[in-house]
Each structure stands twice: as C-alpha cells, then as structure tokens.
N, C-alpha and C positions, 0 to 999 in steps of 0.2 A: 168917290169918297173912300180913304183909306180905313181900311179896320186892320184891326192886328188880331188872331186868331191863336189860342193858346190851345195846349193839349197835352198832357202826359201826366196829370196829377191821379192824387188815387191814397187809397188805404195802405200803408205799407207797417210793417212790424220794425221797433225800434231796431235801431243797428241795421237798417236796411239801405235800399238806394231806391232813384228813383230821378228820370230824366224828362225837364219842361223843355218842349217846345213853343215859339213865338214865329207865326212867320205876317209880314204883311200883306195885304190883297188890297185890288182896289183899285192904285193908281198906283203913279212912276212920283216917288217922293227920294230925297239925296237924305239920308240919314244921319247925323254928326254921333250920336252915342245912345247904347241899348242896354235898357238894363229891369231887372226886376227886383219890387217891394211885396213884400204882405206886411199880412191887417189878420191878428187873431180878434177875435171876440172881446169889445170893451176897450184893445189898444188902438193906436194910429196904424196908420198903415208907414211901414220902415223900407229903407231903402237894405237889399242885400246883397248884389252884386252889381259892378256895370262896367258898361267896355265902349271904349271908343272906337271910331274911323281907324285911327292909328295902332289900336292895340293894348291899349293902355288898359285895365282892369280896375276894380276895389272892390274891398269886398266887406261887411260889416262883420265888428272882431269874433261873433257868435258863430259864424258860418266860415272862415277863416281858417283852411286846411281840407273842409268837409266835401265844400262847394266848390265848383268851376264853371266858369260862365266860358262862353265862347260863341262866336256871329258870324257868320257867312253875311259880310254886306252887300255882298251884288245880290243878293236873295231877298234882303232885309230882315232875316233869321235868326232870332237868337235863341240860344239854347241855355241852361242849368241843370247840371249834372250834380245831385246831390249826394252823397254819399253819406257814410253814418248816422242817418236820420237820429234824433231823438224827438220825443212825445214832443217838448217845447219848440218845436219847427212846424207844429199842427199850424196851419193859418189857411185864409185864400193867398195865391199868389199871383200877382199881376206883372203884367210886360207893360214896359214904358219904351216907349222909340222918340227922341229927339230932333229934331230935323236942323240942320245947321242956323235958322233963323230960331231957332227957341222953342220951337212947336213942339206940343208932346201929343202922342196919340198913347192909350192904355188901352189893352185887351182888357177883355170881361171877367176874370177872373177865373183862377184854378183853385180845387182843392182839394192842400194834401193832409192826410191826416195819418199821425204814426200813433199806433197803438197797439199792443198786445190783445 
C-alpha cells in the first residue's frame, strides 16, 4: 500500500521561507504528475503547484514567483520551497501523486502557519 509522507511545515514569521517535503513509501508505483493543494479553514482545498514526468510545472497565480515545486521521480519525491510567506498562505497542505492511469494518492496533511 502506497502512502505519501509529508514533512517540513511549521510556524514561520511573515516574509519568511519554509521547505515541504512529499516522498512515497510502500510500493513500486510509475508516477505521471506531483503536486500539492491546501485547504485553509472554511475554504476547499486549492491546487498550488504541480509538476509533471516531463517537467512541466503550474503554479496558482497567489504563489506565482514565491513558490518552487520540484521532484525527484525515481524517488517519487516532491518538494515546495516556499518563500515570502505571508499570513494568507496559513493552511494544511497536502501532496497529491498521480499515477499515469489517473490514480491519486494524498499524504495527510501539513501545517503551515505564518504569523508574527
């Protein structure tokens, strides 16, 4: 059974940084594209970055210069290196991994919280 296991969230002070880890365990799964959404309190959970097999990225236009996704897929690893946090980036965030048939697996959530 594949899980995805996240790690690097945390309390950090606006204008700061702060780097998620996602890596797979588990099993041997072929990955097509990796990416991570949060979900503040009351909203859906929103897609904010994601990266394909190929290299391809996106990123949602809030986090757009801030953030850098990037994946080690022979690991099935992906990372979010976030940078100039502000307070409205508080949320849980979660890794999504896609398997070339459609499948998605989500880790359990992180979370980061920017505050003074």
């Amino acid at each position: 059974q594949v899980q995805l296991v996240e790690s690097g969230g945390g309390l950090v002070q606006p204008g700061g940084s702060l780097r998620l880890s996602c890596a797979a365990s588990g099993g041997q799964v072929s990955i097509f594209a990796m990416g991570w959404y949060r979900q503040a309190p009351g909203n859906q959970r929103d897609m904010v970055a994601s990266i394909t097999r190929g290299g391809n990225t996106n990123y949602a236009d809030s986090v757009r210069g801030r953030f850098t996704i990037s994946g080690d897929h022979a690991k099935n690893t992906v990372y979010l290196q976030m940078n100039s946090l502000k307070p409205e980036d508080t949320a849980v965030y979660y890794c999504k991994q896609t398997t070339w048939g459609g499948y998605a697996y989500w880790g359990q959530g992180t979370q980061v919280t920017v505050s003074s």
